[in-house]
C-alpha positions in Angstrom: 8.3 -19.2 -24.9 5.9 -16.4 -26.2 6.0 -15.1 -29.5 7.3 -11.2 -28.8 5.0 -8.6 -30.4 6.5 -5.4 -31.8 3.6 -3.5 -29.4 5.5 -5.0 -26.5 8.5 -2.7 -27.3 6.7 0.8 -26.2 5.6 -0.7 -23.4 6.7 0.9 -19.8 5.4 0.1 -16.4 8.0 1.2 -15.1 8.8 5.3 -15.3 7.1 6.6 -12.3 5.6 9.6 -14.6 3.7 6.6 -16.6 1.6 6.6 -13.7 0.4 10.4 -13.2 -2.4 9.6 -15.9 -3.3 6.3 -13.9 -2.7 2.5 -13.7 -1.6 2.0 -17.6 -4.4 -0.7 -18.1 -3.5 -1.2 -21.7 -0.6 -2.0 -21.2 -0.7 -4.4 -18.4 -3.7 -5.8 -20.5 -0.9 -6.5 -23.6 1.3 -7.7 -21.3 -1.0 -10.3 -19.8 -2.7 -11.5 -22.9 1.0 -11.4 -24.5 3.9 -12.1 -22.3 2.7 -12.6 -18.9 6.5 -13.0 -17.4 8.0 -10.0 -20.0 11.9 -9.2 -19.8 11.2 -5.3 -19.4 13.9 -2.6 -19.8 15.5 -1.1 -16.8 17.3 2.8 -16.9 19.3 1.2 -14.1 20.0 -2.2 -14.9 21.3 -3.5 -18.3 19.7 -6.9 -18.3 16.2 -5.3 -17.4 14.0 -6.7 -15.1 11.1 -9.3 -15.3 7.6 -8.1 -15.0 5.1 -10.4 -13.9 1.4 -9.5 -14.6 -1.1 -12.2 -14.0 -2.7 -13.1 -11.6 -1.8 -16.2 -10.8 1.6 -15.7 -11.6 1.9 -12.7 -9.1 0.5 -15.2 -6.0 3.0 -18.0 -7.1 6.1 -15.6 -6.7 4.8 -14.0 -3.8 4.4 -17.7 -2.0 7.5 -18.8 -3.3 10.0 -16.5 -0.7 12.8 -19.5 -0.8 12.4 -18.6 -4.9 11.8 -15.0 -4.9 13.7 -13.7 -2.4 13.1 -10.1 -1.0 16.6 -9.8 1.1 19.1 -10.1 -2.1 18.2 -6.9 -3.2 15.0 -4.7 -1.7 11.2 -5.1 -2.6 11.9 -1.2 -4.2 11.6 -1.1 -7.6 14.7 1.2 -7.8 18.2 0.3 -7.1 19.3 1.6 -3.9 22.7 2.6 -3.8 25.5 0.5 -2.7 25.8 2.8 0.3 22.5 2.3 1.6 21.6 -1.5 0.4 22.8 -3.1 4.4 21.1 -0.5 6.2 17.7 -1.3 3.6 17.8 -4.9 3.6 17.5 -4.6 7.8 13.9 -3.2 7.2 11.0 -6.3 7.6 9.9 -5.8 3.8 13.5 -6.5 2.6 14.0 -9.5 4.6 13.2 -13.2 4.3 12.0 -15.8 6.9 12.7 -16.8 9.4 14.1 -13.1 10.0 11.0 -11.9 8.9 9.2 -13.5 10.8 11.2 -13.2 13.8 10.2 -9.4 13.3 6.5 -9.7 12.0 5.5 -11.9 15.2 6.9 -8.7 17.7 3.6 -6.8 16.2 1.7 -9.2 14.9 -0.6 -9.6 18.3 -1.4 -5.8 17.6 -2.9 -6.9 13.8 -4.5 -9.4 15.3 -8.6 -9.6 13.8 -9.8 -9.8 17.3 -7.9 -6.8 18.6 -9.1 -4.7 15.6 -12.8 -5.5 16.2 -12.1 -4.1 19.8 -10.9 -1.3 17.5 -14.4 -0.7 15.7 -16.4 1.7 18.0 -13.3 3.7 17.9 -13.0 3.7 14.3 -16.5 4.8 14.2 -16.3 8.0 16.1 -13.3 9.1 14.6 -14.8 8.5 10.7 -18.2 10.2 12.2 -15.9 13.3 13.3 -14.0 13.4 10.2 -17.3 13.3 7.9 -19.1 16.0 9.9 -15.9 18.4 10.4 -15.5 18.1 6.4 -19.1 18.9 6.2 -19.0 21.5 7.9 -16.3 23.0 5.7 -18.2 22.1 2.9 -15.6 22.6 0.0 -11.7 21.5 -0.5 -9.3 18.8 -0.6 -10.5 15.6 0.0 -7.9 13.9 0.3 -7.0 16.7 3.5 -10.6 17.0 4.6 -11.4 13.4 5.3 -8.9 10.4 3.7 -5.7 11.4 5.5 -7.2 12.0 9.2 -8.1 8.4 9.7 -5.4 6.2 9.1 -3.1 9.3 10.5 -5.5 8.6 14.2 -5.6 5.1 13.7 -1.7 4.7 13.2 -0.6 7.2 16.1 -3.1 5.3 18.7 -1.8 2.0 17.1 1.9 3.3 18.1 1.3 5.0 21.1 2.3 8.4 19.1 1.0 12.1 20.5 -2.4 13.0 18.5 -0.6 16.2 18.8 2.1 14.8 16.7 0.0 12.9 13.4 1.0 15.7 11.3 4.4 14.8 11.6 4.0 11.3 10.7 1.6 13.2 7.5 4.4 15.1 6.5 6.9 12.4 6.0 5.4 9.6 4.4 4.2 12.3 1.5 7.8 13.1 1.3 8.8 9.6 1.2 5.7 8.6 -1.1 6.7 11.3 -3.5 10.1 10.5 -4.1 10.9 7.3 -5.2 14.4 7.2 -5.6 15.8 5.9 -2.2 18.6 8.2 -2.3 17.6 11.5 -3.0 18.1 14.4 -0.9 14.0 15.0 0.2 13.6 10.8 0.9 16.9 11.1 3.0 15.6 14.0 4.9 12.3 12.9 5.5 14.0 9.4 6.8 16.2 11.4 9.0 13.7 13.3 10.6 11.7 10.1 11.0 14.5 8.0 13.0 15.2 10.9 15.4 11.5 11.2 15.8 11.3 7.2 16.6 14.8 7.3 18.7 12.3 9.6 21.2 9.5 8.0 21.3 11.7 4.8 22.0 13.1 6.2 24.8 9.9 7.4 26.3 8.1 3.9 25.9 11.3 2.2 27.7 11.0 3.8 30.4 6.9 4.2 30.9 5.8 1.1 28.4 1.8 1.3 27.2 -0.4 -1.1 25.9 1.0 -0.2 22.1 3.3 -1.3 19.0 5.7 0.7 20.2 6.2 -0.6 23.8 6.4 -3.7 22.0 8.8 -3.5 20.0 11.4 -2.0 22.7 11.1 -4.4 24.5 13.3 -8.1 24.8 10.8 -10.5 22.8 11.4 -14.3 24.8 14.5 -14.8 24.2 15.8 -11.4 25.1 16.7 -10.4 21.9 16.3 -6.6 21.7 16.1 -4.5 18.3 18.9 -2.6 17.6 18.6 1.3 17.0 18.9 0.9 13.3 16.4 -2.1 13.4 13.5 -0.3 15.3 14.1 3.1 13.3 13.4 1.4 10.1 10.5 -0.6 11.8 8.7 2.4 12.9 9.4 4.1 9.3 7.4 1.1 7.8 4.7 1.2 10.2 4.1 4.8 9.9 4.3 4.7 5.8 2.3 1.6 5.5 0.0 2.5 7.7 -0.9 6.3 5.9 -0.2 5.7 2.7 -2.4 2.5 1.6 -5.4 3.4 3.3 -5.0 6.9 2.5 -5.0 6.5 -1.0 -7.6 3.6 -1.1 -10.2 5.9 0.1 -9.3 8.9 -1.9 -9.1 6.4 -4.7 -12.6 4.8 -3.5 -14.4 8.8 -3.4 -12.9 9.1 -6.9 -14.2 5.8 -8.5 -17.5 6.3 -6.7 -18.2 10.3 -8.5 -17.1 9.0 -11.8 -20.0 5.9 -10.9 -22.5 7.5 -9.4 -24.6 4.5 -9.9 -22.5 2.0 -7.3 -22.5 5.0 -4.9 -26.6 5.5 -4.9 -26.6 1.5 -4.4 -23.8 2.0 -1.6 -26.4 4.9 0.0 -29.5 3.4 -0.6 -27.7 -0.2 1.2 -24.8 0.6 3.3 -24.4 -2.8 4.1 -22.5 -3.3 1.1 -19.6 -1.3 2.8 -17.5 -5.0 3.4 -18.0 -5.7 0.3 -17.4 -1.9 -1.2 -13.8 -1.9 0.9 -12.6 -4.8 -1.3 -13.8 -3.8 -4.9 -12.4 -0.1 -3.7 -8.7 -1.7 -2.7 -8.8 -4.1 -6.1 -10.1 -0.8 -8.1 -7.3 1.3 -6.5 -4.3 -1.2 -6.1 -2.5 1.5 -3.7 0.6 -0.6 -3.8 1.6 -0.9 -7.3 4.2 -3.7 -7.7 6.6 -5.2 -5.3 10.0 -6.7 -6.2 11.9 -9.8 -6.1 15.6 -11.3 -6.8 15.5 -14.9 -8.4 17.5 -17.1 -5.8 18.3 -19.8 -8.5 17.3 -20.5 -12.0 13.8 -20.9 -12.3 10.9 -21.1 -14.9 7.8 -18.8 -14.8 5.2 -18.2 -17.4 7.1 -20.0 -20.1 10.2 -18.1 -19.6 13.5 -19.0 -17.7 14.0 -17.0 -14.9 18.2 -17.0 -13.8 19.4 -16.4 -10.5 20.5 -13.0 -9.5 17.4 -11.9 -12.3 15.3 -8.8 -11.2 11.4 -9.9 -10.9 8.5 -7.5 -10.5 5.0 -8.3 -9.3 2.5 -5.9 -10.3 -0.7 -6.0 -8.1 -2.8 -3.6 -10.1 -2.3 -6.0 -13.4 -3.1 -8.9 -11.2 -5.8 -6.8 -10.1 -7.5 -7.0 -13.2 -6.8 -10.5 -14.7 -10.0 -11.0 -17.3 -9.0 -15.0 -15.9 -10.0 -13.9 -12.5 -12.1 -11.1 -12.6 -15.2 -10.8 -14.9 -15.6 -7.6 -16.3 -12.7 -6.1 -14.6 -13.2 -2.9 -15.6 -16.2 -2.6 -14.3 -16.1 -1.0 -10.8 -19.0 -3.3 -8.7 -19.3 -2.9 -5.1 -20.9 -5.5 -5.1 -18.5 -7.8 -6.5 -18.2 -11.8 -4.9 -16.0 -13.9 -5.1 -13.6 -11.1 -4.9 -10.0 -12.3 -4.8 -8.0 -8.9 -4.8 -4.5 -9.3 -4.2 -4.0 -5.4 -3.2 -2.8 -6.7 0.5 0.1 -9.0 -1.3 -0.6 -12.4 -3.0 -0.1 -14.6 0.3 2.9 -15.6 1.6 5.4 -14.4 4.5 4.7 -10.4 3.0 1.0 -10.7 3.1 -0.1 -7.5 4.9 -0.5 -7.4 8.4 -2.6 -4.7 8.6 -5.0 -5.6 6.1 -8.2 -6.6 9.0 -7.3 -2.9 10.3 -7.1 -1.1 6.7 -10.6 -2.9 5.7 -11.9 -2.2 8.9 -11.2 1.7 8.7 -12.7 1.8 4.4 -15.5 0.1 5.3 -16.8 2.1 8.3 -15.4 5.5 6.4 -17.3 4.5 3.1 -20.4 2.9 5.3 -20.3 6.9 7.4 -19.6 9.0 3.8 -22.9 7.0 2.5 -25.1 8.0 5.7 -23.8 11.7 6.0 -23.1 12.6 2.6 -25.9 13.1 -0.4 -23.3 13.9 -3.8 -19.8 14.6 -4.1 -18.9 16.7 -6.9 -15.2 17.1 -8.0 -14.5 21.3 -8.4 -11.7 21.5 -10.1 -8.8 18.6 -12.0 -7.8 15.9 -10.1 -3.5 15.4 -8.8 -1.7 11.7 -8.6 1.3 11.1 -7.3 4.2 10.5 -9.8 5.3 6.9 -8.5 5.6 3.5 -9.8 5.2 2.1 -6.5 2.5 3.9 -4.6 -0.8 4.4 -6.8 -2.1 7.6 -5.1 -3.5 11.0 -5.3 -2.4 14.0 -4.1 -5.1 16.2 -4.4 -9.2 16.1 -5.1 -11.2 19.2 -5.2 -14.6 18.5 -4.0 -17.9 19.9 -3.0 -19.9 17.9 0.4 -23.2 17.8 -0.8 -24.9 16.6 2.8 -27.9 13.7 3.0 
């Protein structure tokens, strides 16, 4: 049992406004050094929640689905209302094997490393096209000018969605992004507008299927199961958030870590063959997925503490991120960096990201084509984060293109 320091008592990793000034690296540096597994307080629970910080501890609950289940409750780190708690634990993140992975293996071929490196020329016009268009503009958002456009062409070729259509799927995962609580009024509309959106394109790709996700996952799988409505709605939600907001925000987050080290971007210019290895100190650096959570199937012991069944448990990747056990320097933003063992995709297990070949596919080959094309980039003006304790993002980054 750790001894409980009176510093642990100001400590919150959990208000989503915590978060507007960045990842709260003191505190998640108290909490690892102190009380790894912490009982944290909870505005919507009583009993609080557990809040797991290191790094090995994170990988351990996140391999241990039988344990830590994700279907009891929801990965959210809010409480979804009784109302909506069935229709949320149908989605792929909120459920366990072998459900999950009944699910994950109806898209899994498209994740597949060898169908993304048929991916890569592709990947490579579109990030030269995006680099030279913001060029052209010179000055603006960033975040508008070059990190959403990729992963919003990426995700709509990925699932067979109109190119006409990507700023649809833009619109709604900021509104979803930007409003934590599952039940409020903008996240409701935003999902609303997203299943009728998906109940279309389902019916288009069932009657003229294409090589895409999409096709897929209307169609019987070998047994002739079929989705339900519901099931493929919430299936296409995740797909279309997942796929914008990670990437998204790991590049922003990448451009914004590179001007504030302009050393590690001249060393990224002057060899852009550290790209590979950039894309994984960028997705550590950034963490775009904060924390994860999980419901304690039986009594269990963690850290030093007894975990009890039914007990709340919160994995925080951008702790875990920077464990002083794992990382050296941690602080220190090295593109460079090997071994890297960033957990930013999920520790492992049945939740590992499927996407992650895709997502380090499209930051390397943007950061390799920003390195070629670009000489400075010089922030103009203060720079906007999302207010979330899930998604670690930003929402706007005034720049200047200086071109090579």
């Amino acid at each position: 049992m750790y001894r409980r320091s009176p510093s642990l008592d100001a400590i919150d990793v959990f208000s989503p406004t915590r978060y507007l000034a960045g990842i709260p690296h003191d505190d998640f540096r108290l909490l690892r050094t102190e009380a790894p597994v912490h009982r944290h307080p909870d505005p919507q629970r009583p009993a609080g929640f557990w809040a797991v910080t290191r790094h090995a501890d994170v990988v351990q609950v996140s391999r241990s689905s039988p344990t830590f289940s994700s279907n009891r409750s929801t990965c959210f780190l809010d409480e979804v209302p009784d109302e909506k708690l069935a229709e949320q634990q149908l989605m792929m993140l909120n459920l366990d094997p072998p459900e999950h992975s009944r699910l994950r293996s109806l898209v899994n071929r498209g994740f597949t490393p060898r169908m993304i490196s048929r991916m890569r020329t592709r990947l490579e016009q579109a990030c030269a096209s995006i680099v030279d268009d913001a060029l052209r503009v010179g000055t603006g958002d960033f975040v508008e000018l070059v990190s959403a456009e990729l992963p919003l062409i990426v995700i709509a070729e990925l699932m067979g969605v109109p190119m006409e259509d990507r700023s649809k799927l833009f619109e709604w995962s900021v509104h979803l992004a930007s409003t934590p609580e599952l039940g409020s009024e903008q996240a409701t509309t935003a999902a609303m507008a997203v299943y009728q959106y998906a109940n279309g394109l389902g019916a288009a790709k069932r009657s003229c299927p294409a090589d895409d996700i999409v096709s897929r996952l209307v169609a019987p799988d070998d047994t002739g199961r079929e989705l339900s409505e519901l099931e493929f709605d919430l299936f296409f939600l995740l797909l279309m958030f997942a796929g914008n907001e990670t990437t998204r925000n790991a590049i922003s987050g990448g451009m914004r870590a590179m001007i504030e080290n302009p050393e590690q971007w001249e060393r990224l210019r002057s060899d852009p063959d550290l790209a590979p290895l950039a894309a994984d100190e960028i997705v550590r650096w950034v963490s775009p997925v904060n924390a994860f959570r999980r419901t304690a199937t039986k009594d269990v012991e963690l850290g030093g503490e007894l975990i009890s069944e039914g007990d709340k448990v919160v994995v925080f990747y951008s702790s875990a991120n920077f464990d002083e056990t794992v990382f050296a320097d941690p602080l220190a933003f090295d593109i460079g960096r090997t071994p890297n063992p960033q957990i930013g995709f999920g520790g492992g297990g049945p939740h590992f990201c499927l996407g992650r070949h895709l997502a380090m596919h499209e930051i390397e080959i943007m950061f390799r084509t920003l390195a070629e094309r670009i000489h400075r980039v010089e922030l103009t003006g203060p720079v906007r984060r999302l207010r979330s304790n899930f998604i670690n993002g930003i929402t706007e980054m005034p720049v200047r293109l200086i071109p090579a």
